[in-house]
N, C-alpha and C positions, 0 to 999 in steps of 0.2 A: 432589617433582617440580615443574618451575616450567610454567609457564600456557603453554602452546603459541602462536603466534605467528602470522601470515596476513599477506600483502604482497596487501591491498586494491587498492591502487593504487600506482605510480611515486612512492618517496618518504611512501607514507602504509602502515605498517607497524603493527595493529591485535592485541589480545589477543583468545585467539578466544572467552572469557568476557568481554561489556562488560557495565560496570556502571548500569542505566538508572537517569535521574533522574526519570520519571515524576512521582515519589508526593512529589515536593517539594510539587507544583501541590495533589496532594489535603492533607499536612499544611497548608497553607495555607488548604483552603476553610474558605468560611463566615467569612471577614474575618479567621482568625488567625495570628498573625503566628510567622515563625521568626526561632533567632537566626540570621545568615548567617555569621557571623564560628563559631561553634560546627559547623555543618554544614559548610564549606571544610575546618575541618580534619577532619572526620571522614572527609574523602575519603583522608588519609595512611594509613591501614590497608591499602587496596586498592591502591595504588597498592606500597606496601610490599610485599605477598604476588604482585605481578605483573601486578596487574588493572587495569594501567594505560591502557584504554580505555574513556571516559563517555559515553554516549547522554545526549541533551537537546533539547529544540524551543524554540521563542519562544513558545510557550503554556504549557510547563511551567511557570508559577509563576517564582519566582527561580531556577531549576536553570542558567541562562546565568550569572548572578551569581555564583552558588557556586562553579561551576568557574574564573570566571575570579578570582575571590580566592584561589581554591585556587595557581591556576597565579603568581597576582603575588605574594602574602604569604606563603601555608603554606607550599608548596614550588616558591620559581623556580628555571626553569631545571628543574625535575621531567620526566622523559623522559613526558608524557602524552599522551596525543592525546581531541582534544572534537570527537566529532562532533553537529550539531545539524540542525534544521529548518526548513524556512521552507512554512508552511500559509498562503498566502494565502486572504483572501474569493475565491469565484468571480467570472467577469466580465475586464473589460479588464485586462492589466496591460501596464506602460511601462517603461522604462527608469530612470527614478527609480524607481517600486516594488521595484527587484529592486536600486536602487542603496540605497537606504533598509533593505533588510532585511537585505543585506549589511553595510552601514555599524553599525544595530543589532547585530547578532551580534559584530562584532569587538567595539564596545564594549563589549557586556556580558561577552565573553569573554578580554578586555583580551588581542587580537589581531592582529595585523594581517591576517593569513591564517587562513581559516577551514579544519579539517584535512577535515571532508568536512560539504559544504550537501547535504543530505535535501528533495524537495520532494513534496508531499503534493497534490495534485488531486483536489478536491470531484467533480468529471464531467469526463466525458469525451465529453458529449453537446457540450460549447461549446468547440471547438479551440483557444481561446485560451488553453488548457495549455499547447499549444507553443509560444506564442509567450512565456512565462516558462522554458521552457526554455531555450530558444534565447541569450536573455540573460542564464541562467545560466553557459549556454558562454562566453559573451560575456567575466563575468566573472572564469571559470576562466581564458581565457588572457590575460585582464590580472593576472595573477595572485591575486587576493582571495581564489579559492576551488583549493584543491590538486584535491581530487576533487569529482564531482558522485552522487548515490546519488539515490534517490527512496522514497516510504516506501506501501506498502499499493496497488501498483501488480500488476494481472490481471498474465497470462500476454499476452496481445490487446495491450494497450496499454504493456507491456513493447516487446514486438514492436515496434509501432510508433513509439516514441521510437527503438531501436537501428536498425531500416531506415533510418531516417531522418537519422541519422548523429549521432546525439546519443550521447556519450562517457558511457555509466552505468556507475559500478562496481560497485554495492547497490542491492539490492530490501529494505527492510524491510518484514516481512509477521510475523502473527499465524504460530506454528507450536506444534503440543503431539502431546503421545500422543492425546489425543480432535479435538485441530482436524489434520487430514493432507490438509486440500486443497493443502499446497506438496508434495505427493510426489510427487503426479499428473502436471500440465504443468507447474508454470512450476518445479519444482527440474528435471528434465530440461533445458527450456529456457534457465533460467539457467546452468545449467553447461558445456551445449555454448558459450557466450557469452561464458564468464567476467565476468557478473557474480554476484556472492556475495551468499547470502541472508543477512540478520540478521534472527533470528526473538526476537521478542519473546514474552509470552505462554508459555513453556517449562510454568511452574508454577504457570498459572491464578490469579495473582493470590494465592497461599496455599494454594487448594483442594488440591492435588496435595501433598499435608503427613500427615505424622502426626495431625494436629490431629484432621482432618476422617475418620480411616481408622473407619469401623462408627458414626458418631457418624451422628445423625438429623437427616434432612432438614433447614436450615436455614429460617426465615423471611426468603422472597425479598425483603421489603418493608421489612429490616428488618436490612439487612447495613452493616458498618462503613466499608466502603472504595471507593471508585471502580472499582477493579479486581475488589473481588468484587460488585459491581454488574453489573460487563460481564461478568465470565468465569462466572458466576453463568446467563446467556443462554445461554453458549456448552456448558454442562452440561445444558441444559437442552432445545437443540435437538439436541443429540448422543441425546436418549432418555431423558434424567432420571436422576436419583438413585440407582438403583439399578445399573444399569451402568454408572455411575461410581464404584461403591465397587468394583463388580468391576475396572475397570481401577487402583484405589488397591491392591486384595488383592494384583493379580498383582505390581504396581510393589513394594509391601514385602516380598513372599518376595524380589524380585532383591534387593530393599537390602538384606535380612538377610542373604544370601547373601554380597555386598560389604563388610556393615559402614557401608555409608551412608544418609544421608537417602534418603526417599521422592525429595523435590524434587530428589537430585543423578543419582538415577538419572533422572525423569522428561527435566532438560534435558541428561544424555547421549545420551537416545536420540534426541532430536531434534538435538544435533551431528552425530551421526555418518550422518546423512541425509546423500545426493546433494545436492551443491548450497551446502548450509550453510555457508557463512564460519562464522560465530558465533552465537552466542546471548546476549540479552539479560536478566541477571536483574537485578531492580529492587530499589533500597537505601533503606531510610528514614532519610536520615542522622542523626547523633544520635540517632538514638530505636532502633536495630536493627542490626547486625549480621550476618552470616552468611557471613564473610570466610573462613573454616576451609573451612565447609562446599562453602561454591564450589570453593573448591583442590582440593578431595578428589574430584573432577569425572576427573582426570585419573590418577587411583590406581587407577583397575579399570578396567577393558573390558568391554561387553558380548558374550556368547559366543549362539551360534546357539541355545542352550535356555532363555538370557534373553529376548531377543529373539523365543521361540517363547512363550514364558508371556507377552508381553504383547502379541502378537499374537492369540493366543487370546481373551484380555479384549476387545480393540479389532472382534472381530468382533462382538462383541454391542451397540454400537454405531451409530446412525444416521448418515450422513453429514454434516458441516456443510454445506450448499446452497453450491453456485458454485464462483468462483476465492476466491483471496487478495485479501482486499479490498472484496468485494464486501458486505461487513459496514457498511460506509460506506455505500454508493451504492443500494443493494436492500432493502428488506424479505425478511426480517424482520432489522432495523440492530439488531445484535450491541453493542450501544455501552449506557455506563452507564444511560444513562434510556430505551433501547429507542427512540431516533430522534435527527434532530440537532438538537433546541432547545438542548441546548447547548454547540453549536458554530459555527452559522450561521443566520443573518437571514431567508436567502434565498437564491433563485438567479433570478439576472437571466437576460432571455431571451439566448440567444446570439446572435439575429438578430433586426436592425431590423424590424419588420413595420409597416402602413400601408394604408389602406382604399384599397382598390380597388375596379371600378364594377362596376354589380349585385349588392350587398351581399358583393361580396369582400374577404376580409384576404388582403394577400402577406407574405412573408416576405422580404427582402431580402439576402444574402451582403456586398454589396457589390462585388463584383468589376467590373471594366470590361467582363464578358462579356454582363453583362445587359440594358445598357441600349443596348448596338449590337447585341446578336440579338434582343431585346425581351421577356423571361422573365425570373419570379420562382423565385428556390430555391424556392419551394414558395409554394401557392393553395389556402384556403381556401374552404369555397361552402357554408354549411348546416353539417351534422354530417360533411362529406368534404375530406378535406385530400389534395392532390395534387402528389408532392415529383416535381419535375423531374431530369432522368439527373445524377447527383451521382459525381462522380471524385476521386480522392485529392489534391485542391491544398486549398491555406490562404494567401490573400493570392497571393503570387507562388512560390511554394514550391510542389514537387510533394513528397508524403505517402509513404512508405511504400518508397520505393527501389523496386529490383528484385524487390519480397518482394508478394508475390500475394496473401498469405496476412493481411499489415499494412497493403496498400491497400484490402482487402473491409473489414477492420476501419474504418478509418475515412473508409471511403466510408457503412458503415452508423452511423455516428458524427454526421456531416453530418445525415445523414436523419431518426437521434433529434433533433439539435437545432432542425434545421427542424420537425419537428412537434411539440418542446416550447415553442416561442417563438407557434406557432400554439393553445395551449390540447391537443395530444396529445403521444402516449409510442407509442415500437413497439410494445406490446401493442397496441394500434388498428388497425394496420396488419393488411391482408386483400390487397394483393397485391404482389407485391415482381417487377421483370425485370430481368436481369442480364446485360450485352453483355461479353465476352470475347474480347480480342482474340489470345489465342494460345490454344487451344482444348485442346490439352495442360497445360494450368495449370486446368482446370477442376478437379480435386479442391481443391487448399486452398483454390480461389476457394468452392466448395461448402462444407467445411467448415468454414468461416470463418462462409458464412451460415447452418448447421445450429448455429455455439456462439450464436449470437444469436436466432436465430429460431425455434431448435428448439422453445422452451416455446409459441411462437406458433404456428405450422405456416401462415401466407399462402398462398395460392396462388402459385405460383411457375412462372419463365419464365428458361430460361438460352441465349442464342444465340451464336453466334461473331459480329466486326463490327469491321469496321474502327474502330478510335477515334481523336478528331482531338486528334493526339500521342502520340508514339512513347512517352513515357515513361508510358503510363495505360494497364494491364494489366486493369482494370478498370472498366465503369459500372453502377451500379445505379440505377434510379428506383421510386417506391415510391407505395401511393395507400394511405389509413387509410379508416375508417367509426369516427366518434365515437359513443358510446353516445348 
């Protein structure tokens, strides 16, 4: 049976098994070298069996190199399609930044068009995501880039890129039998939208294998790979070890039942989720195979008493905390080393601040509103930070469209970053008022601020009010107490 097939986007027609390059970056740590001319061709098996679509970032190690030797030497002219990433540092970015990383990816992809740009965002506390958005569109329709996807993006700020009228086609997000926080909101969300998940993470990194089925607890401190480093977390916040062999027990009666791997049942069941374009499973080229085994993905079905057997297992199971994504941006960071030292520097503040008189800091937005009404986004005084009525605009742009629900999001977006540029976080935050100008839109305005403020509970204020501009459905202002 050949590999089923998915129209991503106008023009970009993707296999719904892509093959990720991840684990190029990891053969590579610790300074050692691969051959590239040996891994290019090892891409011709896959692409031979059907599996002619490759995941890769501009972090991945040579994984942009490989493919695009693949596509010039091995096989040109090869029907593939390369989608890749671009993970900037947080902070400003300009037009050369997104011109430069563009310009990088074709090169190394020996491209002129890039088949879909993936963009990653550290926070979403510093609005200046959007504004690499934005010039992402920019250079979608000067054509460089066919589609635009984005990778490890909430359900919230999904939302608010699409209100906003930015053209997304994919969400790449973590998805597994044990991680099901895309089942919840954002696979609904994405599918009413038509944008398609690609879930990476299907087969933990290896864990989800025969290998591991009744073998003993590993040494967490002491595992081979990048991926059983992070997904090694992700077992481990699911409830440990032992309800994870319960969900291996119930995954190997299905494969036995099928005749296949643990792993091909594990990323069938995550395909056949609401929502899912694809699934990503990860290749070590040269060094590993499991070309067969992927095919064989599309040779059985699961039936309502498969899917009732691991159902079963997955209730004994802990929840993964949050949305999609939020493994990056929250503790406890789901990621190889358990934080982002090794990923980023730092995070600059997203607003200029500047001592003010009586031993006050302001925080500055910059807009032209502040300095003809006479107000700071947000004043500091002691251990109390005091964020001014904050509404859905960025620059000259208003936020969130018509969607109630994507301008509360990042109206409390503003307010995180005003009070992180000030030395606080919304957990500080102890009272929150909410002006609404169309008073029948009060529920997602509400429930908007019960996904963010629920673990906090503020004291809270919500009144109807005229707002100055028709297009701001929403204001909220907000006051912290620092420890």
């Amino acid at each position: 049976m050949g590999i089923p097939r998915i129209q991503l986007a106008p023009g970009l027609e993707i296999s719904r098994v892509l093959t990720g390059l991840w684990q190029i970056a990891d053969l590579e740590r610790d300074g050692r070298t691969l051959d590239l001319d040996a891994a290019a061709a090892a891409m011709a098996p896959y692409v031979d069996a059907g599996l002619t679509t490759f995941d890769m970032a501009d972090h991945y190690g040579s994984a942009e190199v490989v493919a695009g030797r693949f596509a010039a030497a091995v096989r040109p002219g090869a029907p593939v399609q390369r989608l890749t990433k671009w993970v900037p540092e947080p902070g400003p970015v300009s037009a050369a930044d997104v011109r430069a990383a563009v310009d990088r990816a074709c090169s190394r992809l020996q491209t002129e068009v890039i088949d879909l740009l993936q963009f990653h965002a550290w926070t979403f506390a510093d609005p200046r995501w959007l504004d690499a958005m934005w010039l992402l569109e920019a250079a979608r329709d000067a054509g460089r880039i066919r589609a635009i996807g984005v990778t490890n993006f909430d359900t919230a700020h999904l939302r608010v890129a699409i209100a906003s009228g930015i053209r997304v086609v994919s969400n790449q997000i973590s998805g597994s039998v044990i991680d099901r926080r895309f089942t919840t909101r954002l696979g609904p969300y994405a599918q009413a939208q038509g944008v398609g998940l690609l879930c990476y993470g299907t087969v933990l990194g290896g864990f989800l294998s025969e290998k591991w089925l009744g073998a003993p607890e590993p040494d967490w401190d002491r595992l081979e790979t990048w991926s059983q480093m992070k997904y090694g977390r992700f077992i481990r916040t699911a409830g440990g070890w032992e309800p994870f062999q319960g969900v291996l027990r119930a995954l190997h009666a299905v494969a036995t039942r099928h005749g296949v791997p643990i792993a091909t049942v594990a990323s069938r069941w995550v395909l056949d989720q609401p929502g899912v374009a694809g699934v990503i499973v990860g290749a070590r080229l040269s060094h590993s195979a499991h070309v067969a085994d992927t095919a064989r993905m599309f040779a059985f079905s699961l039936d309502d008493n498969d899917r009732a057997c691991i159902a079963e297992a997955q209730a004994a199971l802990q929840p993964i905390p949050g949305d999609c994504g939020d493994e990056y941006r929250t503790p406890p960071f789901l990621t190889a080393s358990g934080d982002l030292s090794h990923h980023l520097s730092g995070f600059p503040a997203p607003f200029n601040t500047r001592p003010g008189s009586d031993g006050r800091t302001l925080a500055l937005s910059g807009t032209v509103w502040e300095p003809m009404a006479g107000y700071s986004r947000a004043v500091r005084k002691g251990t109390r930070i005091h964020v001014s009525g904050t509404t859905a605009t960025h620059g000259s742009r208003a936020i969130g469209g018509a969607d109630p629900a994507a301008q509360t999001h990042f109206c409390i977006d503003k307010i995180a970053g005003a009070l992180q540029s000030l030395g606080g976080s919304l957990e500080h935050v102890v009272r929150t008022r909410v002006f609404v100008s169309d008073i029948s839109q009060w529920e997602p305005i509400a429930r908007a601020h019960g996904e963010r403020f629920g673990h906090i509970l503020p004291a809270n204020t919500m009144v109807q009010a005229s707002l100055i501009g028709d297009e701001y459905l929403v204001e909220i202002e907000a006051d912290a107490e620092l420890d």
